[in-house]
N, C-alpha and C positions, 0 to 999 in steps of 0.2 A: 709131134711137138709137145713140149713141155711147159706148163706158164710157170714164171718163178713165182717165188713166194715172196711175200712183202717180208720186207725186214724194217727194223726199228727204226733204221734212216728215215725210210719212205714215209713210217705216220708222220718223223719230225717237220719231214718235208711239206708233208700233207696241212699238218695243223700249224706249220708256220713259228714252229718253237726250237728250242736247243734239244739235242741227244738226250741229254742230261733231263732233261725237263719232261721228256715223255719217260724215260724210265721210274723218277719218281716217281710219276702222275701211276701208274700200273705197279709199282711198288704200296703205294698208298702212303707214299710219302711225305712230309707235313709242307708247309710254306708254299703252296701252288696255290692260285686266287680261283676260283671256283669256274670263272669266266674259260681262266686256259685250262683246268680239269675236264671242262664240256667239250673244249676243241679237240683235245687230245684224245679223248673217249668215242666222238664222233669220228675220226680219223681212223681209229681203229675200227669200227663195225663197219665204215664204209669201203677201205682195203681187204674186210676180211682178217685180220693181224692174229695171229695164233702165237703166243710166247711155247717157247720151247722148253719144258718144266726142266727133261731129264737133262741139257745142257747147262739150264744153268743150277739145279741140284749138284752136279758133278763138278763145275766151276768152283759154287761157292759153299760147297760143304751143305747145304740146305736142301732139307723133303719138302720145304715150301706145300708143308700137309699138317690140314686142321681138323678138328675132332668135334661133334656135336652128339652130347649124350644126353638122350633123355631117358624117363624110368619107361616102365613097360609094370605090368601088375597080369598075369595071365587068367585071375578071376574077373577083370572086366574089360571093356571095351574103349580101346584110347581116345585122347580128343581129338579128334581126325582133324578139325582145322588149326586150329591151335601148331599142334607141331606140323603141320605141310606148311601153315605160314611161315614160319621161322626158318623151314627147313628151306623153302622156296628163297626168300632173302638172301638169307645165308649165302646160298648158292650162285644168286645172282652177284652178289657181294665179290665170292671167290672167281668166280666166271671174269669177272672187269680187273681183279688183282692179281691174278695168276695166282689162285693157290686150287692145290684140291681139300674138298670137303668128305671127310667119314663121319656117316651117320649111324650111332650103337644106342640102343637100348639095352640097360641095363633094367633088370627086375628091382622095386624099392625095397625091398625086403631082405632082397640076396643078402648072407650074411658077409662073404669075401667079397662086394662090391666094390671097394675100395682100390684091392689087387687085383683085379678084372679091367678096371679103366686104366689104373698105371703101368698093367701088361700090353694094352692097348696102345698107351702113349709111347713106351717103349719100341714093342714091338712094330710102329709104323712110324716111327721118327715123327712124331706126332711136336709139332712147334707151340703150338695154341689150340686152347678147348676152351669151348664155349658151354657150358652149364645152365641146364632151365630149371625150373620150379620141381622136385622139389632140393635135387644137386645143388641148384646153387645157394643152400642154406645150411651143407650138411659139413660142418666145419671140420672134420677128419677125411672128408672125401678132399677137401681143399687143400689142407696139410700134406696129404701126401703127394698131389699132384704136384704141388710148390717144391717138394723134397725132391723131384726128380726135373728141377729147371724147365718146367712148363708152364707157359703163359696161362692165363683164363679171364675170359669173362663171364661174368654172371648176367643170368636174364630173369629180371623180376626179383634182386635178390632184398635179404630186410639187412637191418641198419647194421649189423655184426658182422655182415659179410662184405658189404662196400669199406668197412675201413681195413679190408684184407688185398682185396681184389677191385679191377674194374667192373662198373656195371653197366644195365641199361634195361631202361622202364618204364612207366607209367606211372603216376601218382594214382595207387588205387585207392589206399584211403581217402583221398578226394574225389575220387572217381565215385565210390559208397557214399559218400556224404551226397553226392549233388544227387544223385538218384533218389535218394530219401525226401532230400527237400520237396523234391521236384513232385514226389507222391503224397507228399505230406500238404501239398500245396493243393493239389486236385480235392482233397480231401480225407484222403485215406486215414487212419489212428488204430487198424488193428493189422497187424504183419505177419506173413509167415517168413520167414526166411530159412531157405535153403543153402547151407554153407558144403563146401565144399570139406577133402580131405585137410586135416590139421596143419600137416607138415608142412602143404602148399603155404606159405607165410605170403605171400602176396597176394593170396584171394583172400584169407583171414583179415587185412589190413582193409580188404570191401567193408566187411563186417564188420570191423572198430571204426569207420566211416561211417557205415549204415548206423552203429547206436551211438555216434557222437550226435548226429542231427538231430535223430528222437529227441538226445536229453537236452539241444539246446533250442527244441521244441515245446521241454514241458513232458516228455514221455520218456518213462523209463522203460525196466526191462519188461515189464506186466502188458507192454503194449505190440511183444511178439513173440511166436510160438518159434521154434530153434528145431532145424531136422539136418542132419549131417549127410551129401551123399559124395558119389565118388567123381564127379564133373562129366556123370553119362547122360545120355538120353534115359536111359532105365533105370538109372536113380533119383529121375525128376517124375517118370509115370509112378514109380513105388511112394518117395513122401508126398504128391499133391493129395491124393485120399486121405493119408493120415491126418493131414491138416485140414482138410476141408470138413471133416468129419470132426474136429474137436468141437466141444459144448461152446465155446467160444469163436467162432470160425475168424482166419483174417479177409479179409478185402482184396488183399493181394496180394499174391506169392513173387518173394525176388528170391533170386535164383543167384547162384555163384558165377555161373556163366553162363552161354546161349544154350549148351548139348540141353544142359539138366530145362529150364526152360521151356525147351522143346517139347522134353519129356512131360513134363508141368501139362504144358497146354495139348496136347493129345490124352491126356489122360482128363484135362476137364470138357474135353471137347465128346470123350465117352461118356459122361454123365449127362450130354447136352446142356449143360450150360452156356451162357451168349456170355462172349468177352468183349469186352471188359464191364457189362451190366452187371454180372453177376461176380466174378473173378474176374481181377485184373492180375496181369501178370509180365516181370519183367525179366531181363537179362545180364551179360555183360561180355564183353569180348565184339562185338558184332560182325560176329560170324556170316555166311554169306545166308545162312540157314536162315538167318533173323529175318531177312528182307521179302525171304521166300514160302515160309509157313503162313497163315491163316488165324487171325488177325496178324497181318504185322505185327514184330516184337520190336518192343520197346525195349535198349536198351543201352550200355556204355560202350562206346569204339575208341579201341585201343589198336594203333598201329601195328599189326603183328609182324607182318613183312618186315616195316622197317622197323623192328628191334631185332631181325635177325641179318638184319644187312647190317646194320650199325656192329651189332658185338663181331662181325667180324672184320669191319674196320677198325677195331680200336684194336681187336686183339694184330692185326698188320700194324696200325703205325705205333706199336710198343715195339713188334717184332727190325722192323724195317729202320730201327731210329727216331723214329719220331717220340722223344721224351718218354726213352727206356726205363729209366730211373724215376722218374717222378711217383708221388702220390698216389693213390687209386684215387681214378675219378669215375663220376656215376653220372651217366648220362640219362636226362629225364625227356620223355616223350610227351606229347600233348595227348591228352585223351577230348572226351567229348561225348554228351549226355543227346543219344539218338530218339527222341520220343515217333511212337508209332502207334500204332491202334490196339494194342492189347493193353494200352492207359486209356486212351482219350476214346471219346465219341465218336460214333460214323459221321462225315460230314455229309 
C-alpha cells in the first residue's frame, strides 16, 4: 500500500481557511493576520506538507532559488557563528516558504568578485540574494546584481545602501553606545578597543557608538588605545598583550565581537590575571561562546537567526507581490546590552 501525499486542499482543510489563503500564507504573501499565518504553518508540519518546487518552477516560469553570499578571506578563520546563524534562519525561512537556499563564499579581495556572484545568479536562476557585511556595502557589487533583475537584501548594511536596496539590522551604533555607558557607569575611564575589519561598516558604527558615549561623558579620544583585528579568536589573543602592555594600560578590553573577545580573555587568562579584578572585558554579537567561556562574557545580543530569516522574507514578499515596486525599506531588530562577569563582581 501506498499513503498519499497531502495536498494543498488538506492543509486548507486542516487549518480551516481558503485555497487561496494557504498558498499566500507559504508564498510569504502580504495581507494574512499573523493569527491565520500560525494555523496555516501548523497545518503543514502536522500533515507533513511538502510543496513541490519543480512543479511549480515549471508551471510558473520560477527556480523559486535564493542566493546567500558571504566573503570567505583564506588567511584567516571565519565567524563560525555569525554566518551559521544567518545561514540557519535563512534556511528555516526558506524551509516554511518553499524556496531553496545557495550558500557561496566569495573571497573579499577577489578582484572579479562581482562576475562570480552574477555568474552565480545567472547560472542558478537565482530570484533574490541576500548580502552580509561586508557585500552588502560594496555599491558595484549591488549595481550589477540590480543590472541583471535580481532582488537583494542587505544584512547589516550602512545608510548608502538602504536607499538602494532593502535591509535588516540592528542599531549597532546604539548597540556601542549602551556598552560604553554601561562601563563608564561601573567605573571604567581607560579603553582598549578592539575594532574589527574597516569594510565591515556595521561593526565600525560599534565604534562611532563606543566614542559618542565617551564624549558625552567628558572623554575623548586620549581615553582609548584603538587595535584593528579580523573578527577571529586569534586576532583577540594577538592585540590583548599589545594593549595590556601599553605605559598606560586600559581597564577593559571591548572587543568588535564575541570570537575576538574570546581570544581577549584566554590570552589574559595566560597571564593569570582574575577578571574582571584586573581586566575586564567585553563582547558583541552574543555568541553562544559568550555564555560558555570563563568568566562569563559580557556582551551586546543581536538576533542573528532572525536577521537571516527576516531578509529572506522580505526578499519573498518583493518577489511574490507583496509591494514589488515600492521604496527600499530597512527593517531594524532589537538588540540588547547582556551584562555577565567579565564586568561585574563574583556575587
Amino acid at each position: 500500500m501506498t499513503t498519499k501525499k497531502p495536498t494543498i486542499d488538506d492543509v486548507a482543510r486542516l487549518s480551516g481557511v481558503a485555497r487561496v489563503t494557504v498558498s499566500r500564507v507559504l508564498n510569504g504573501g502580504p495581507n494574512v493576520r499573523p493569527e491565520v499565518r500560525a494555523k496555516v504553518m501548523e497545518a503543514v508540519r502536522t500533515l507533513d506538507y511538502k510543496v513541490n518546487h519543480q512543479a511549480r518552477s515549471l508551471a510558473g516560469g520560477s527556480s523559486r532559488t535564493l542566493a546567500f553570499v558571504f566573503t570567505s578571506d583564506p588567511e584567516s578563520d571565519p565567524n563560525s557563528y555569525y554566518e551559521a546563524a544567518l545561514e540557519l534562519g535563512a534556511l528555516r525561512a526558506c524551509l516554511a516558504l518553499g524556496y531553496q537556499l545557495l550558500i557561496h563564499h566569495v573571497p573579499q579581495h577577489m578582484p572579479d568578485q562581482s562576475r562570480r556572484i552574477v555568474e552565480l545568479i545567472t547560472g542558478h536562476r537565482v530570484e533574490g540574494l541576500i548580502l552580509c557585511p561586508p557585500y552588502s556595502d560594496d555599491r558595484d557589487l549591488i549595481d550589477a546584481v540590480l543590472a541583471v533583475d535580481c532582488r537583494i537584501v542587505a544584512v547589516s548594511p550602512g545608510p548608502v545602501t538602504r536607499a538602494i536596496v532593502d535591509g535588516v539590522g540592528v542599531d549597532d551604533e546604539a548597540g556601542g553606545y549602551d556598552l560604553a555607558v554601561e562601563l563608564i557607569r561601573l567605573g571604567h575611564r581607560r579603553f582598549g578597543f578592539m575594532a574589527g575589519l574597516q569594510a565591515h561598516l556595521s561593526a565600525e558604527r560599534r565604534f562611532e557608538g563606543f566614542r559618542r558615549a565617551l564624549a558625552d561623558h567628558g572623554l575623548g579620544d586620549e581615553a582609548f588605545l584603538l587595535g584593528r583585528g579580523d573578527f577571529t579568536f586569534r586576532s583577540g589573543v594577538r592585540l590583548a598583550p599589545v594593549m595590556l602592555d601599553d605605559p598606560n594600560p586600559p581597564s577593559v578590553l571591548v572587543c568588535a565581537n564575541d570570537d575576538m573577545a574570546a581570544g581577549a580573555l584566554a590570552a589574559a587568562h595566560a597571564r593569570g590575571l582574575d577578571i574582571p579584578r584586573d581586566i575586564a572585558i567585553t563582547g558583541f554579537d552574543d555568541a553562544p561562546v559568550a555564555a560558555i567561556v570563563w568568566p562569563p562574557l559580557t556582551t551586546v545580543h543581536q538576533p542573528v537567526k532572525s536577521l537571516g530569516q527576516r531578509a529572506v522574507e522580505l526578499l519573498v514578499r518583493r518577489l511574490t507581490g507583496g509591494e514589488p515596486d515600492g521604496p527600499p525599506a530597512f527593517e531594524q531588530l532589537d538588540h540588547a546590552l547582556v551584562c555577565r562577569q567579565t564586568t561585574q563582581a563574583f556575587v
